[in-house]
Each structure stands twice: as structure tokens, then as C-alpha cells.
N, C-alpha and C positions, 0 to 999 in steps of 0.2 A: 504494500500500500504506500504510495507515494505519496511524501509531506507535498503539497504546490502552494502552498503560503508562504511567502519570505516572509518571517519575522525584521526586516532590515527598514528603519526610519529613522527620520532627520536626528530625533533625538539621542539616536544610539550612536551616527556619526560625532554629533557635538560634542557628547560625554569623551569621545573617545581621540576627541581634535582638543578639547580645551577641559581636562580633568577638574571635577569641584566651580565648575561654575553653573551660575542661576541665571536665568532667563526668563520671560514671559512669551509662550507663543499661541499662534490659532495654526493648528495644524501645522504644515511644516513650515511656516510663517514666521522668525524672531519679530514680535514687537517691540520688546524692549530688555535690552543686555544689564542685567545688576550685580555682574562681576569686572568694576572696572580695573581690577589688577588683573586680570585675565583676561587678553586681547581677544574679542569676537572672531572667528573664524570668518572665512568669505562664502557667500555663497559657492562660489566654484571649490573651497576645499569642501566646503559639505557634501555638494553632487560627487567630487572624485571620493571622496572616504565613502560615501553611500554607496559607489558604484564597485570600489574595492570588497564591501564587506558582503554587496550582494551577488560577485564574482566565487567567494571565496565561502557565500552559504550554498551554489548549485556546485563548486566542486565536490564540494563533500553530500552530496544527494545520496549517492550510496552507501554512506554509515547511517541516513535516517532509513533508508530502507533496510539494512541488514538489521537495525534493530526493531523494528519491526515485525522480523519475523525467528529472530533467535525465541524457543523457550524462554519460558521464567526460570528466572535462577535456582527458583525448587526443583523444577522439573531436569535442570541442566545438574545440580548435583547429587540427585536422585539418579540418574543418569550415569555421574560418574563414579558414584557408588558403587552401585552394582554394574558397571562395564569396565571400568577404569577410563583411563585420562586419553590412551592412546584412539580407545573406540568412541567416545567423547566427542575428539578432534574428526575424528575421521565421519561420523554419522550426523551431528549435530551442527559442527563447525564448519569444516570444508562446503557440506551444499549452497549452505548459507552466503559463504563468500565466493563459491563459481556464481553461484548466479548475479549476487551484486559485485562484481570485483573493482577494486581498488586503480581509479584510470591513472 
């Protein structure tokens, strides 16, 4: 089951351009910066760090799908309980990652 939401918005760029600073905004909109020891970002670093973060949430698409579909960790140490670690990796693991593999 594929996640198709980015979690990726203005406000997680800016936290992550200008650490500890406050703001007031409408949507992805600054109205007004109340950190003036902490220089306001540009809009154009906002779109590149948005564009960065939302590059770098569809490469990793396939850890949200393998988790997805890994067992519960009851079920995956109940598992290796009674198979051990080697048939584990080999019945529960391995399919998991042919089928989503790592680009």
C-alpha cells in the first residue's frame, strides 16, 4: 500500500532553514517574522529546501512500502523463535525487500 501524501510544507522547510524561530502565517504565506535575531529565509530558499525535502521523501517511497507490509514484530519474533534468524531473513525478510528494493 503506497503512502501518496507528502507530509513536506513551508513550515517544515523554515524550521529546518532558520532553527527556533517564530512566525505568523496563512498557509504557506509569512505574514509576519518575530524572530529578528534570526534572519527570515527567502522565499526561493523555502521552494529549494521544500523541493529538497520533497525529493528526498519519494526516494525513500520504498521503506514506506516495505513497512507496510513487514509482520508485527510479535509475529516476526514469534517467527524467529520457532525458525531461527536464518529462516527469518530468508521467508519474512528477503520477499519483502525483492519486491520493494532499495533504488
Amino acid at each position: 500500500m503506497a503512502d501518496t501524501m507528502s507530509p513536506i510544507d513551508s513550515s517544515k522547510a523554515i524550521s529546518l532553514l532558520a532553527p527556533g524561530c517564530a512566525y505568523h502565517a496563512d498557509g504557506d504565506e509569512i505574514l509576519e517574522w518575530l524572530t529578528p535575531d534570526i534572519p527570515q529565509p527567502s522565499e526561493e530558499d523555502i521552494q529549494a529546501k521544500m523541493d529538497e525535502l520533497e525529493a528526498e521523501y519519494e526516494a525513500n517511497q520504498y521503506q514506506r512500502d516495505r513497512r507496510s507490509e513487514y509482520p508485527s514484530v510479535k509475529d516476526q519474533l514469534d517467527y524467529i523463535y520457532h525458525n531461527g534468524i536464518a529462516k527469518w531473513k530468508s521467508d519474512m525478510v528477503k520477499p519483502v525487500k525483492d519486491a520493494h528494493p532499495k533504488p
